[in-house]
DSSP file (Angstrom, degrees, kcal/mol; ACC not computed):
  #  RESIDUE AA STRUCTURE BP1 BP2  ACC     N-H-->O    O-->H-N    N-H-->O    O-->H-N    TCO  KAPPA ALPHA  PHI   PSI    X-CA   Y-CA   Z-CA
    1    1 A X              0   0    0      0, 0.0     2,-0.3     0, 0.0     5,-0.0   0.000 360.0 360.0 360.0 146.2  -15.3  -15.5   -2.2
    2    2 A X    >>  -     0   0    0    117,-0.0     4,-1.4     4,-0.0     3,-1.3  -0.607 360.0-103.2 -97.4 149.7  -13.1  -14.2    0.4
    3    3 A X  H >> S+     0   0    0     -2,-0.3     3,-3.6     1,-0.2     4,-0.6   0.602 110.3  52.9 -29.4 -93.2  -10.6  -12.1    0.5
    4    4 A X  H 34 S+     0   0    0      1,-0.3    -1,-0.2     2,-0.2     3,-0.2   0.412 111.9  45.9  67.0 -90.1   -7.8  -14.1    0.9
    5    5 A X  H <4 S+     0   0    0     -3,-1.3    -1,-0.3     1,-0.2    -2,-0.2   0.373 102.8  65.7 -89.1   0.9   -8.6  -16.2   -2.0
    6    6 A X  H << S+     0   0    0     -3,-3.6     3,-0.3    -4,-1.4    -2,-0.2   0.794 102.9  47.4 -82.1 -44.2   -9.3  -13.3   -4.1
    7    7 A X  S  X S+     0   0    0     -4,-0.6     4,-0.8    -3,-0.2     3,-0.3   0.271  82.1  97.5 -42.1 -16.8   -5.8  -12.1   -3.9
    8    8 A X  H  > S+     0   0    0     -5,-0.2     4,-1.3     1,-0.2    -1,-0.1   0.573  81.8  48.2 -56.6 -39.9   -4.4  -15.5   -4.7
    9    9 A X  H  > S+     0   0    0     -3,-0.3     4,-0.8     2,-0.2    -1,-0.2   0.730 112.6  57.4 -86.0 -21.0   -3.8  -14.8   -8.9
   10   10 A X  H  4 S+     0   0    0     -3,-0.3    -2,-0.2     2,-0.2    -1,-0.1   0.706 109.6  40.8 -59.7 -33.4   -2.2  -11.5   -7.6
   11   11 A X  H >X S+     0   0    0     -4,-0.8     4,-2.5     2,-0.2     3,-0.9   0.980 111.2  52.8 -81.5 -56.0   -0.1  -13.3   -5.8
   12   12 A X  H 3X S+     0   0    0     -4,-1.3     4,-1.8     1,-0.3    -2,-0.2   0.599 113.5  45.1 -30.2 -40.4    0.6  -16.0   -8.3
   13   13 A X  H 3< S+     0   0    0     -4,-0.8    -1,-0.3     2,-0.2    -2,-0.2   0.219 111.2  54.4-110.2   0.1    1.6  -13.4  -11.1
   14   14 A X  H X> S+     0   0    0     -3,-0.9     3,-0.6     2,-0.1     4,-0.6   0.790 113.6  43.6 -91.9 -44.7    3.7  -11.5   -8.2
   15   15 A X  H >X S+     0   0    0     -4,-2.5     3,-3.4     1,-0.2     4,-1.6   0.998 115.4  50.5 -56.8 -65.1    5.8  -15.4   -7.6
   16   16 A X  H 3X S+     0   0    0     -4,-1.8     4,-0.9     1,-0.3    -1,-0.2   0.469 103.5  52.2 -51.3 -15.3    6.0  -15.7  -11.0
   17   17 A X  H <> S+     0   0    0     -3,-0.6     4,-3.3     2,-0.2    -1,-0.3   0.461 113.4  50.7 -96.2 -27.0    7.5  -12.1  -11.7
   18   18 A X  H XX S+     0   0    0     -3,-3.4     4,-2.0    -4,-0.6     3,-0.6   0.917 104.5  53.3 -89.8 -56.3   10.4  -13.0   -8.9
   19   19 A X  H >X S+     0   0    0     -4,-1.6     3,-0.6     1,-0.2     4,-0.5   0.655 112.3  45.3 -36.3 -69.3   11.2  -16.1  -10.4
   20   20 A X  H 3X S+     0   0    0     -4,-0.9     4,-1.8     1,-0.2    -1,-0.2   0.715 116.5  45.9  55.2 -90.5   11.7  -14.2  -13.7
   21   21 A X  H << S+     0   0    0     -4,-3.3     3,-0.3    -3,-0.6    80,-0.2   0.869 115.8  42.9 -67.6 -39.0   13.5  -11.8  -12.1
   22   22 A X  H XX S+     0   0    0     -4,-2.0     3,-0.6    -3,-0.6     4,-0.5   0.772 110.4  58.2 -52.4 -39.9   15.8  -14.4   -9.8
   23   23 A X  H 3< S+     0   0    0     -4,-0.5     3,-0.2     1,-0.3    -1,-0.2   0.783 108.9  42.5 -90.4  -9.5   16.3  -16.6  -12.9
   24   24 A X  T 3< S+     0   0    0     -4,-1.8    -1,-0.3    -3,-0.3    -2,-0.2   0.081 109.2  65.8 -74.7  23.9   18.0  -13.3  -15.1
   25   25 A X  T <> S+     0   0    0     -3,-0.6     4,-0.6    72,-0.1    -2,-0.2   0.513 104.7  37.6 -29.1 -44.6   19.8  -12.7  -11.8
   26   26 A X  T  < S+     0   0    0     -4,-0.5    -2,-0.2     2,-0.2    -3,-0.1   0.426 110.6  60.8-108.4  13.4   21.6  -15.9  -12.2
   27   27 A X  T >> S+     0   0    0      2,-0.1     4,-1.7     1,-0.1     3,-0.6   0.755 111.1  50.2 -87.9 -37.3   22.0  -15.4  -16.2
   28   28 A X  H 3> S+     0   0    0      1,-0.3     4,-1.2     2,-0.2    66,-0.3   0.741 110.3  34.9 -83.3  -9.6   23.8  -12.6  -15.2
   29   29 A X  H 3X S+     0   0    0     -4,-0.6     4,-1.7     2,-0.2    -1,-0.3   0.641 111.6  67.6-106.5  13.5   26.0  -13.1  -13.0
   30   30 A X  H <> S+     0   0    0     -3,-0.6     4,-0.9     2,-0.2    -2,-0.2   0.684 108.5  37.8 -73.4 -35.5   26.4  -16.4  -14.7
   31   31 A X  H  X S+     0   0    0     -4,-1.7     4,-1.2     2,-0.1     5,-0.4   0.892 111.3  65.1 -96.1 -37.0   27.9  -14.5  -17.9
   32   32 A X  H >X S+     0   0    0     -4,-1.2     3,-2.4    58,-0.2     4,-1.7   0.889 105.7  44.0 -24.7 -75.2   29.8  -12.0  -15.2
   33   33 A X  H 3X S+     0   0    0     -4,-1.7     4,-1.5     1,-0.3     5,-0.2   0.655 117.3  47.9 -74.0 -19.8   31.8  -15.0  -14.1
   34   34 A X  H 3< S+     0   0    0     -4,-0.9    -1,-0.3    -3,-0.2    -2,-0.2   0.610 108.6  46.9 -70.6 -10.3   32.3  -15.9  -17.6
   35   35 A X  H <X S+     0   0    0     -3,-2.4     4,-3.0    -4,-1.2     5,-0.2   0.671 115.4  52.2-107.6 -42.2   33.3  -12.9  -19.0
   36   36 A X  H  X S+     0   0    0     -4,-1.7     4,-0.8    -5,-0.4    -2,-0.2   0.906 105.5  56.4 -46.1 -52.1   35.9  -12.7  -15.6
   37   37 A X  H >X S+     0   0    0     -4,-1.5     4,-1.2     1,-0.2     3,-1.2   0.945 103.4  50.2 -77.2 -42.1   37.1  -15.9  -16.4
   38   38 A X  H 34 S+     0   0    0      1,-0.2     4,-0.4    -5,-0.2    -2,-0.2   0.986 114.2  44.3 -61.2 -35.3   38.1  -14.8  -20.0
   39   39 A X  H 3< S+     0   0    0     -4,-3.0    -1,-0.2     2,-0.2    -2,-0.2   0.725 105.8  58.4 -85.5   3.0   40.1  -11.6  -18.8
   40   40 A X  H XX S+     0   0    0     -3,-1.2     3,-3.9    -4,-0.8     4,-2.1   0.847 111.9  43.2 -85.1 -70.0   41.7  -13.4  -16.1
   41   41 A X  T 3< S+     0   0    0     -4,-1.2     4,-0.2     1,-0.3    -2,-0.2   0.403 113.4  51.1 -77.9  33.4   43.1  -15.8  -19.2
   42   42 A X  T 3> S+     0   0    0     -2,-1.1     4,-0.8    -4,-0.4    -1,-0.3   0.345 111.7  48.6-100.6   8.0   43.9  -12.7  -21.3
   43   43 A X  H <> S+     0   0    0     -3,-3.9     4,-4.0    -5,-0.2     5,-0.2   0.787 113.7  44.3-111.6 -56.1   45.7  -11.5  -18.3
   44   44 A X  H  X S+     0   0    0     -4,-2.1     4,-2.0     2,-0.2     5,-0.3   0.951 110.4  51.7 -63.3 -44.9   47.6  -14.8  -17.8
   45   45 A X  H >> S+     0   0    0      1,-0.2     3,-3.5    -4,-0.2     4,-0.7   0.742 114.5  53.9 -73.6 -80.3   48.5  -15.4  -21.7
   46   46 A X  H 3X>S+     0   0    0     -4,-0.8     4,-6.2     1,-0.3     5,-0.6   0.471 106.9  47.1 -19.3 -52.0   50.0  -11.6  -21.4
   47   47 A X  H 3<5S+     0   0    0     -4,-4.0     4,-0.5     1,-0.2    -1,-0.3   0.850 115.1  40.5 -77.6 -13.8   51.7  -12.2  -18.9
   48   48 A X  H <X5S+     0   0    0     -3,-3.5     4,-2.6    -4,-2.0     5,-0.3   0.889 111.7  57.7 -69.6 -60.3   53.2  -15.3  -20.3
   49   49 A X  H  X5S+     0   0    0     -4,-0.7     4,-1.7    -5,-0.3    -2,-0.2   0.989 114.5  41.7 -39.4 -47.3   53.5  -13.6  -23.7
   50   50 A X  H  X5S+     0   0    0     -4,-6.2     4,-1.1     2,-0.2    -1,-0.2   0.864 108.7  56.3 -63.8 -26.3   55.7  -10.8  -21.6
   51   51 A X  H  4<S+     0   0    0     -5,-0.6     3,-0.5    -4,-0.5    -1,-0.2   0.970 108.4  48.3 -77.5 -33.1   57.5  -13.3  -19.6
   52   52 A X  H  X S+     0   0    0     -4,-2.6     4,-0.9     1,-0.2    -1,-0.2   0.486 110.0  56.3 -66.5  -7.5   58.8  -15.1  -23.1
   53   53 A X  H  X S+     0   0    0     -4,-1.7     4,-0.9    -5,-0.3    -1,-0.2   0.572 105.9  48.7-102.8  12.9   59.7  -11.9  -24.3
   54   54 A X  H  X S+     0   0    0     -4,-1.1     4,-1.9    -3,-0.5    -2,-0.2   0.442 107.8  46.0 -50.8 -31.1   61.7  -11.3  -21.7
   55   55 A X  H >> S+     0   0    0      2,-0.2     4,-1.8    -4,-0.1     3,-0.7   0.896 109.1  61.6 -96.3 -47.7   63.6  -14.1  -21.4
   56   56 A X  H >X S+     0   0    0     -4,-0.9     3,-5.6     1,-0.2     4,-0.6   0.624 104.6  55.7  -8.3-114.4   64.0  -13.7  -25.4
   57   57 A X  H 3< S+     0   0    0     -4,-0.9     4,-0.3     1,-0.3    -1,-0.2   0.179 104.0  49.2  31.5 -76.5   65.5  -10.5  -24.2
   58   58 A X  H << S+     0   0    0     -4,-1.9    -1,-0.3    -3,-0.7    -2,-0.2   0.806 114.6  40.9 -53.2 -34.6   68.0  -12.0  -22.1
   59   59 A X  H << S-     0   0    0     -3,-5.6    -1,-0.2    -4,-1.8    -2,-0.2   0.883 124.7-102.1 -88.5 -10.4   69.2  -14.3  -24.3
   60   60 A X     <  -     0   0    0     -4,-0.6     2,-0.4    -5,-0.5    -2,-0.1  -0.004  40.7-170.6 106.1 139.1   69.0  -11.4  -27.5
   61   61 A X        -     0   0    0     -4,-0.3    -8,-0.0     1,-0.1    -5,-0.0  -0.994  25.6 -68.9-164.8 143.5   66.6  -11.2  -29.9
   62   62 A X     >  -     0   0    0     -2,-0.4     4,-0.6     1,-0.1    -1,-0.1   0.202  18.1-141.3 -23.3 145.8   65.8   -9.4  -33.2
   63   63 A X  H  > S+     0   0    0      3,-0.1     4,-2.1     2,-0.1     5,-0.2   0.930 114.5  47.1 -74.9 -52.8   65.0   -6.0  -33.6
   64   64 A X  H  > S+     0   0    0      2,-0.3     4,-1.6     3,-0.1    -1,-0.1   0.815 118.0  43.9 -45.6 -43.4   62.3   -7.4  -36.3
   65   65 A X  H >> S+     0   0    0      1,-0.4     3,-2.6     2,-0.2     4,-0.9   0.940 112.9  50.2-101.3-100.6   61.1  -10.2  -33.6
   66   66 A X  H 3X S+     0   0    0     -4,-0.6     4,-0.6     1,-0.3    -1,-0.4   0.525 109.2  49.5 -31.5 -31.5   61.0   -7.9  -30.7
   67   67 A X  H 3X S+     0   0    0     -4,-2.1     4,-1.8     1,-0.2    -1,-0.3   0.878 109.8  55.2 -72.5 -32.4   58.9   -5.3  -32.7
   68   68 A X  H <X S+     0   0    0     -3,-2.6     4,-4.8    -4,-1.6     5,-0.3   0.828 111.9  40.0 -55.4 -51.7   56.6   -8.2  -33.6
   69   69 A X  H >X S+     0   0    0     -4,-0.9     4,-2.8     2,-0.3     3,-0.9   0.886 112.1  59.2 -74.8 -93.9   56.0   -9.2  -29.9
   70   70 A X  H 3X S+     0   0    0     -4,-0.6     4,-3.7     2,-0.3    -2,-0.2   0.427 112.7  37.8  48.8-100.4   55.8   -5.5  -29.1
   71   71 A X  H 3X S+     0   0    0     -4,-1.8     4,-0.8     1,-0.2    -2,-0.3   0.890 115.7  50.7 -43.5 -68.6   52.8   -5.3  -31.6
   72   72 A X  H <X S+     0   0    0     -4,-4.8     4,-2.0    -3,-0.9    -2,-0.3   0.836 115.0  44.7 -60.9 -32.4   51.3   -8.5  -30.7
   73   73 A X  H  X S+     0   0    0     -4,-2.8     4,-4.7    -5,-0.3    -2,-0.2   0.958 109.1  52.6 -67.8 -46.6   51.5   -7.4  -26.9
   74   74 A X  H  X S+     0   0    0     -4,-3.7     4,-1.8     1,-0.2    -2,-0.2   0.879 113.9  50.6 -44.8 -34.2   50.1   -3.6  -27.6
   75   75 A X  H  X S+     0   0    0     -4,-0.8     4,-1.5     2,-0.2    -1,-0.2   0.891 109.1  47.7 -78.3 -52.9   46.8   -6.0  -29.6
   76   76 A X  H  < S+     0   0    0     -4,-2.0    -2,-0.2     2,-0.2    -1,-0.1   0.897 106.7  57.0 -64.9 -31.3   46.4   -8.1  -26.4
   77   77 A X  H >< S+     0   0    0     -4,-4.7     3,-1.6     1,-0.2     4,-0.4   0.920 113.9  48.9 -40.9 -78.9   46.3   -4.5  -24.1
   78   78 A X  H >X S+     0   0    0     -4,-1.8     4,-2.1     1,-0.4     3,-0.9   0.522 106.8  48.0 -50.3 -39.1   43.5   -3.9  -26.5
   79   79 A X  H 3X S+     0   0    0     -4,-1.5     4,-1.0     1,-0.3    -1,-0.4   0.360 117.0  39.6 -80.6  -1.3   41.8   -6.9  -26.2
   80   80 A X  H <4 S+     0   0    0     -3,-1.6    -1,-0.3    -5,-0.2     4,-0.2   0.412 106.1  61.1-138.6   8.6   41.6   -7.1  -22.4
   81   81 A X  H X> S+     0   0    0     -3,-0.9     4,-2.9    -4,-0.4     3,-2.4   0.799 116.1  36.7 -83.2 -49.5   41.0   -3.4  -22.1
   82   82 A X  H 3X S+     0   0    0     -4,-2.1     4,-2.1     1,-0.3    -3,-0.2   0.843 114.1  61.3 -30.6 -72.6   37.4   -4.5  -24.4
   83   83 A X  H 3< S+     0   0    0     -4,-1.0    -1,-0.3     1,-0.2   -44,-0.2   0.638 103.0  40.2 -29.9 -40.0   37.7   -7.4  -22.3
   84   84 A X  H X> S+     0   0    0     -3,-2.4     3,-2.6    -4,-0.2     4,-2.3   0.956 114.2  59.8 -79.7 -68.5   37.2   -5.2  -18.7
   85   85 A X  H 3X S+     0   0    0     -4,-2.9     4,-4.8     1,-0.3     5,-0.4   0.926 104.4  53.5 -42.6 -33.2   34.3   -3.0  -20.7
   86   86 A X  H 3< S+     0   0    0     -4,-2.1    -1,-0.3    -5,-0.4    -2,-0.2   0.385 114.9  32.1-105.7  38.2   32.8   -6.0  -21.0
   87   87 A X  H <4 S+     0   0    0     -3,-2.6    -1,-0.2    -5,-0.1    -2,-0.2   0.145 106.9  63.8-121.0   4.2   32.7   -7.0  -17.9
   88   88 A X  H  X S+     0   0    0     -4,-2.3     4,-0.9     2,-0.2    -2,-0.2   0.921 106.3  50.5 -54.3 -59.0   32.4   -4.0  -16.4
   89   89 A X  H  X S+     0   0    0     -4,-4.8     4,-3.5    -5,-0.3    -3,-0.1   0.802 108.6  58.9 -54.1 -33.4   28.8   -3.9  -18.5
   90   90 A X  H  > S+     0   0    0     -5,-0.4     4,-1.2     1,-0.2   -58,-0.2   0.646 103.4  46.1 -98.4  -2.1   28.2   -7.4  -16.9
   91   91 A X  H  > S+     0   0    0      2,-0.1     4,-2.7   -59,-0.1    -1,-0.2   0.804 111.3  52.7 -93.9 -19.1   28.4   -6.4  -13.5
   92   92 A X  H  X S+     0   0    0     -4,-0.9     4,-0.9     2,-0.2    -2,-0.2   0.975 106.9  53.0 -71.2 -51.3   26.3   -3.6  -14.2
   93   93 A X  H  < S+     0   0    0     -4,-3.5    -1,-0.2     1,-0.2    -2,-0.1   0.818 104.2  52.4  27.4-100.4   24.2   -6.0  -15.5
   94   94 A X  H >X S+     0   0    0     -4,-1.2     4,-4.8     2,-0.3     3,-0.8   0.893 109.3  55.8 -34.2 -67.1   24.4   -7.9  -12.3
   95   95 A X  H >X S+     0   0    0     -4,-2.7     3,-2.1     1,-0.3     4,-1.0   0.865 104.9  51.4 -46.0-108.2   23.4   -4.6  -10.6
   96   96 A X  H 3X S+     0   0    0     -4,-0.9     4,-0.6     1,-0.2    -1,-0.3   0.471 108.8  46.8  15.7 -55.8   20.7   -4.4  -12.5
   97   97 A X  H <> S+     0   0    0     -3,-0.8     4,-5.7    -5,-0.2     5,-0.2   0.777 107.1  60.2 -64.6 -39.2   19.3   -7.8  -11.9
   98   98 A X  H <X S+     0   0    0     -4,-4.8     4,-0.8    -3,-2.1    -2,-0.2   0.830 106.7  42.4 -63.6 -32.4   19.8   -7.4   -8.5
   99   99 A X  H >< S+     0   0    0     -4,-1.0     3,-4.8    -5,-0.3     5,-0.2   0.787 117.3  41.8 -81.1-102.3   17.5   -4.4   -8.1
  100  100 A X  H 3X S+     0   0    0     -4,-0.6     4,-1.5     1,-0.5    -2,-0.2   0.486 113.7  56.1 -94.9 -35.3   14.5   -5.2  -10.2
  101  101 A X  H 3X S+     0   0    0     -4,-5.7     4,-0.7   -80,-0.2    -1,-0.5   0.861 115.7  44.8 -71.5 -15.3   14.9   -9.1   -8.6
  102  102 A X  H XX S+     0   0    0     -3,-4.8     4,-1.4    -4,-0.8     3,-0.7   0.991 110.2  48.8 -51.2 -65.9   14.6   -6.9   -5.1
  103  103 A X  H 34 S+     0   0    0      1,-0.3    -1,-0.2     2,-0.3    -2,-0.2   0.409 112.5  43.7 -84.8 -28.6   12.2   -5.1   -5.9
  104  104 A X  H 3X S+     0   0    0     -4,-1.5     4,-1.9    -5,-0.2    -1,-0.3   0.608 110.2  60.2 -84.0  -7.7   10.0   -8.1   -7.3
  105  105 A X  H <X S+     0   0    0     -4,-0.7     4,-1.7    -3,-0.7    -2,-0.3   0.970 106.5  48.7 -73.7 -56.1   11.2  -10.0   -4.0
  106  106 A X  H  < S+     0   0    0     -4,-1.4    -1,-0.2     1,-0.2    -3,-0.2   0.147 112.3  47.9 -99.3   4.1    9.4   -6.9   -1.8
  107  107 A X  H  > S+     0   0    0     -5,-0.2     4,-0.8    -3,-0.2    -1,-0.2   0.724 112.0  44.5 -94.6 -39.8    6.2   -7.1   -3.7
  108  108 A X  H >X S+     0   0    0     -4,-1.9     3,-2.9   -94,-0.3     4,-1.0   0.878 116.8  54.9 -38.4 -59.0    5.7  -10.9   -3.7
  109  109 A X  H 3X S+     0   0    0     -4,-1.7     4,-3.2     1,-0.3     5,-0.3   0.940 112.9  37.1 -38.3 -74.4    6.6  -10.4    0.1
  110  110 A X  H 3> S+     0   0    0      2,-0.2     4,-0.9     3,-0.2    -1,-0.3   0.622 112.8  50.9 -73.7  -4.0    4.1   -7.9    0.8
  111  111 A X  H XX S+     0   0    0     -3,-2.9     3,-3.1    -4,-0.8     4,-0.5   0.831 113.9  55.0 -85.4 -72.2    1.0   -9.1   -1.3
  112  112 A X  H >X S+     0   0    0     -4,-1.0     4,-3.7     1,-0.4     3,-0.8   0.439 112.6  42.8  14.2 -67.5    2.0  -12.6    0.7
  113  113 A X  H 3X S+     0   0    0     -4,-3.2     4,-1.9     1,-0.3    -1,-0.4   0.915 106.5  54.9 -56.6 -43.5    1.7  -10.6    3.8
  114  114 A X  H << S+     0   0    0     -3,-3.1    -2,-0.3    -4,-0.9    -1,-0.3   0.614 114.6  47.5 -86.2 -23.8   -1.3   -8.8    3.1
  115  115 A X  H XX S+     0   0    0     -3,-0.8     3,-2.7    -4,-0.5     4,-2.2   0.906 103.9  53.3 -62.5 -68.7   -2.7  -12.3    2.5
  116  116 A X  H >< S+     0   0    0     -4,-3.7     3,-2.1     1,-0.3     4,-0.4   0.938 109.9  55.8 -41.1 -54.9   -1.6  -14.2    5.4
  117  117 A X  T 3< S+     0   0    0     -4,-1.9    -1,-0.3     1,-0.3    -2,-0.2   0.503 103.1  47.2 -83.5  10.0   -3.2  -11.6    7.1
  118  118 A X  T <> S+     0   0    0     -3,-2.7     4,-1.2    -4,-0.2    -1,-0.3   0.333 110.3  58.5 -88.8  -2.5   -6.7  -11.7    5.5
  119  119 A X  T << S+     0   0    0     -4,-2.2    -2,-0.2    -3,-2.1    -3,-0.1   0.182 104.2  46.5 -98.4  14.5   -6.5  -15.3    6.2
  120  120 A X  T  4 S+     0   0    0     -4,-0.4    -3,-0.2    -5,-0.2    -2,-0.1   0.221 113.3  49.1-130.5 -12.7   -6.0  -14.6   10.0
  121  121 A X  T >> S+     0   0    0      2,-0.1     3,-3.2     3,-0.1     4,-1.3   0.884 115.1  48.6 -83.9 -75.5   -9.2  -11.8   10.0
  122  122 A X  H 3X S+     0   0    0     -4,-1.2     4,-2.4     1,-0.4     5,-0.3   0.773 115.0  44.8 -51.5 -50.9  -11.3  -14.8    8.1
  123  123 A X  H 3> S+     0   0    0      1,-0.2     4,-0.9     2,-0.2    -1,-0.4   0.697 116.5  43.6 -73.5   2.6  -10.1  -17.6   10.8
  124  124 A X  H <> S+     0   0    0     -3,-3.2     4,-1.6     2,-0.2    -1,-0.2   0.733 114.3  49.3-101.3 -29.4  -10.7  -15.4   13.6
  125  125 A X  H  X S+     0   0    0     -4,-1.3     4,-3.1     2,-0.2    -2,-0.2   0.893 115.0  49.0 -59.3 -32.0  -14.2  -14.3   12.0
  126  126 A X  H  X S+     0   0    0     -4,-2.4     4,-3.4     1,-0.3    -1,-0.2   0.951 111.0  45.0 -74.9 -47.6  -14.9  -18.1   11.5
  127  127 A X  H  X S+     0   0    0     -4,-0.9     4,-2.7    -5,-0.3    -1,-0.3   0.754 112.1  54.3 -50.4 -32.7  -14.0  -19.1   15.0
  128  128 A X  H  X S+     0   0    0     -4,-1.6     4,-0.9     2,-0.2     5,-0.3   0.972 114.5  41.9 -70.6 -65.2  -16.2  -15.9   16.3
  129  129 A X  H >X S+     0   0    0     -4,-3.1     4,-4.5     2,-0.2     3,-1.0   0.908 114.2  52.2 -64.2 -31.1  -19.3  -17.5   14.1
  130  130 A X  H 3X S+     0   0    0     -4,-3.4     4,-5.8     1,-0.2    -2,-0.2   0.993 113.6  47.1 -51.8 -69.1  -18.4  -21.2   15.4
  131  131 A X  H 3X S+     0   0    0     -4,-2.7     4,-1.1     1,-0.3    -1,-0.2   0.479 108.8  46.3 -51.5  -5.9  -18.5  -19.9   18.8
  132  132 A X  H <X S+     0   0    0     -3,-1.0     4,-1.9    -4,-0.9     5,-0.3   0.693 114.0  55.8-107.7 -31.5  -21.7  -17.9   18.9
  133  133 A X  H >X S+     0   0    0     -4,-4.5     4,-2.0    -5,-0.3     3,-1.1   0.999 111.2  41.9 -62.2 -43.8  -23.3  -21.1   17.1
  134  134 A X  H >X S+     0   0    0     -4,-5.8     3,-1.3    -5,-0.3     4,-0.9   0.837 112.2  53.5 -60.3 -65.6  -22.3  -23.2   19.7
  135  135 A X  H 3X S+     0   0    0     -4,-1.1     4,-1.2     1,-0.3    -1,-0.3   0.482 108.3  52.8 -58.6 -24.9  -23.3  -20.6   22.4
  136  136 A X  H <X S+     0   0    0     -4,-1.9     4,-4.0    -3,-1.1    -1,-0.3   0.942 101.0  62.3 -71.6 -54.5  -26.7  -20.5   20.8
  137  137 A X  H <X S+     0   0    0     -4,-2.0     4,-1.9    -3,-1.3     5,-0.3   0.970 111.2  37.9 -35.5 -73.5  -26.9  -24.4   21.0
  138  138 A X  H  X S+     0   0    0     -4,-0.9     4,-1.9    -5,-0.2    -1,-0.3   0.773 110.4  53.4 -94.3   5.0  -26.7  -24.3   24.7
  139  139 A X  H  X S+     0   0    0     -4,-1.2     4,-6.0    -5,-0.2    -1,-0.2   0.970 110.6  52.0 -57.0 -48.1  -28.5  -21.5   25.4
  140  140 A X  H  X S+     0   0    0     -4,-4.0     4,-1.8     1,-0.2    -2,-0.2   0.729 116.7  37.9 -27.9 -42.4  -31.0  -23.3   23.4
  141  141 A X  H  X S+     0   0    0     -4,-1.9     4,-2.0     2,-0.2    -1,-0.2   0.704 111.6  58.2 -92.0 -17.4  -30.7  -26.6   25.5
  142  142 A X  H >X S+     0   0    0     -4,-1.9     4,-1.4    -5,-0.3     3,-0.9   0.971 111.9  41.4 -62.2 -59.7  -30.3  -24.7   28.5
  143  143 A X  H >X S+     0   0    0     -4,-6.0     4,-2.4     1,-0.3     3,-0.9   0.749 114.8  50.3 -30.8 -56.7  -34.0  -23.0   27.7
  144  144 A X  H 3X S+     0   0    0     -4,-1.8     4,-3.4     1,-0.3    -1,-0.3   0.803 114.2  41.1 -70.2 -52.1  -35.4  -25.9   26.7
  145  145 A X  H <X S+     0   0    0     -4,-2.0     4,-1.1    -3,-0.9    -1,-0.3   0.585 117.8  54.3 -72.3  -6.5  -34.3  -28.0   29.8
  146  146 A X  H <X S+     0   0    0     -4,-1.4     4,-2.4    -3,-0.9    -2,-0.3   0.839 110.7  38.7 -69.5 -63.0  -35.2  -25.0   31.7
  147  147 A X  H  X S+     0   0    0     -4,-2.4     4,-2.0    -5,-0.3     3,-0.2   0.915 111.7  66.7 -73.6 -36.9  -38.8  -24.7   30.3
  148  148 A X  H  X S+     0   0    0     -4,-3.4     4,-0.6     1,-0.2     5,-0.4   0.991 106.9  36.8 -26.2 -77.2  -38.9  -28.6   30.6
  149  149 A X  H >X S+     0   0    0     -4,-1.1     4,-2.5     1,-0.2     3,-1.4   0.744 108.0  64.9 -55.1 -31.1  -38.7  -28.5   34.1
  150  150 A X  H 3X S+     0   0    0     -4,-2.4     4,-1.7     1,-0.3    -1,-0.2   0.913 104.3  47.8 -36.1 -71.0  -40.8  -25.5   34.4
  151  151 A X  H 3< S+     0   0    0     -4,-2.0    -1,-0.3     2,-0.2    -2,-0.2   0.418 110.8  50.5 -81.2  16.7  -43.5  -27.5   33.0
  152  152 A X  H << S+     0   0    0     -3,-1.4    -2,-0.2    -4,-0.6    -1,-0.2   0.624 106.1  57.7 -33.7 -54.9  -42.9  -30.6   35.5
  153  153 A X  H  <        0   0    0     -4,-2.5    -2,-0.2    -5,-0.4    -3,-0.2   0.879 360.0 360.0 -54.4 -35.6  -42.9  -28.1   38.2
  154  154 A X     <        0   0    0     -4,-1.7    -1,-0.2    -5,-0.1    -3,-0.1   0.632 360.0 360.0 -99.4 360.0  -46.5  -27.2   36.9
């Protein structure tokens, strides 16, 4: 068996390791952008929560009712600082994927090369053996029409 094709399950289990790696690449940054999209709308109700207790404000409002809002804003901080850890973690994540899918991208790549180019020694070897059989062939038929005439001549 030739090289080439001897490498060929190496290669197979090298594709199969990027794919892998490509398809948690795009589970992660698939929960990144989910996890983004939730602190952008803890961000937004804040700031809606803040903007109604402002206009409360204006028009005058409870001590009780303002402490309330207060407390419920100080619980939503909380909830969207967690919120940033946890997407802080899913971009690291991301990072994460992103190296180990590289890094399986550059081996596939290079058993890949290391193939193509035992499949470019084997065709050149093959073309080498084609050509010296044919080159045998007509030396052969030269001799032979050589040594024909030779015995005409005699």
């Amino acid at each position: 068996m030739v090289r080439s094709k001897r490498l060929q399950p190496v290669a197979d289990i090298a594709q199969k390791k990027e794919r892998s790696a490509a398809e948690k690449l795009g589970e992660s940054k698939r929960v990144l952008a989910e996890q983004e999209h939730k602190l952008s709308e803890l961000q937004s109700y804040r700031l809606e929560y803040q903007q109604r207790l402002n206009d409360m404000g204006r028009q005058g409002i409870s001590g009780s009712v303002l402490m309330g809002y207060q407390r419920f804003l100080a619980q939503l901080d909380q909830v969207i600082r967690q919120q940033s850890d946890i997407v802080q973690r899913a971009a690291g994540a991301v990072n994460q994927s992103q190296g180990h899918w590289q890094q399986a991208y550059t081996e596939q790549s290079a058993i890949q090369s290391v193939i193509k180019k035992h499949q470019q020694t084997e065709y050149l070897a093959q073309q080498q053996r084609e050509q010296k059989e044919t080159d045998e062939l007509v030396n052969n038929k030269v001799a032979s029409r050589a040594q024909r005439q030779e015995e005409e001549w005699d």
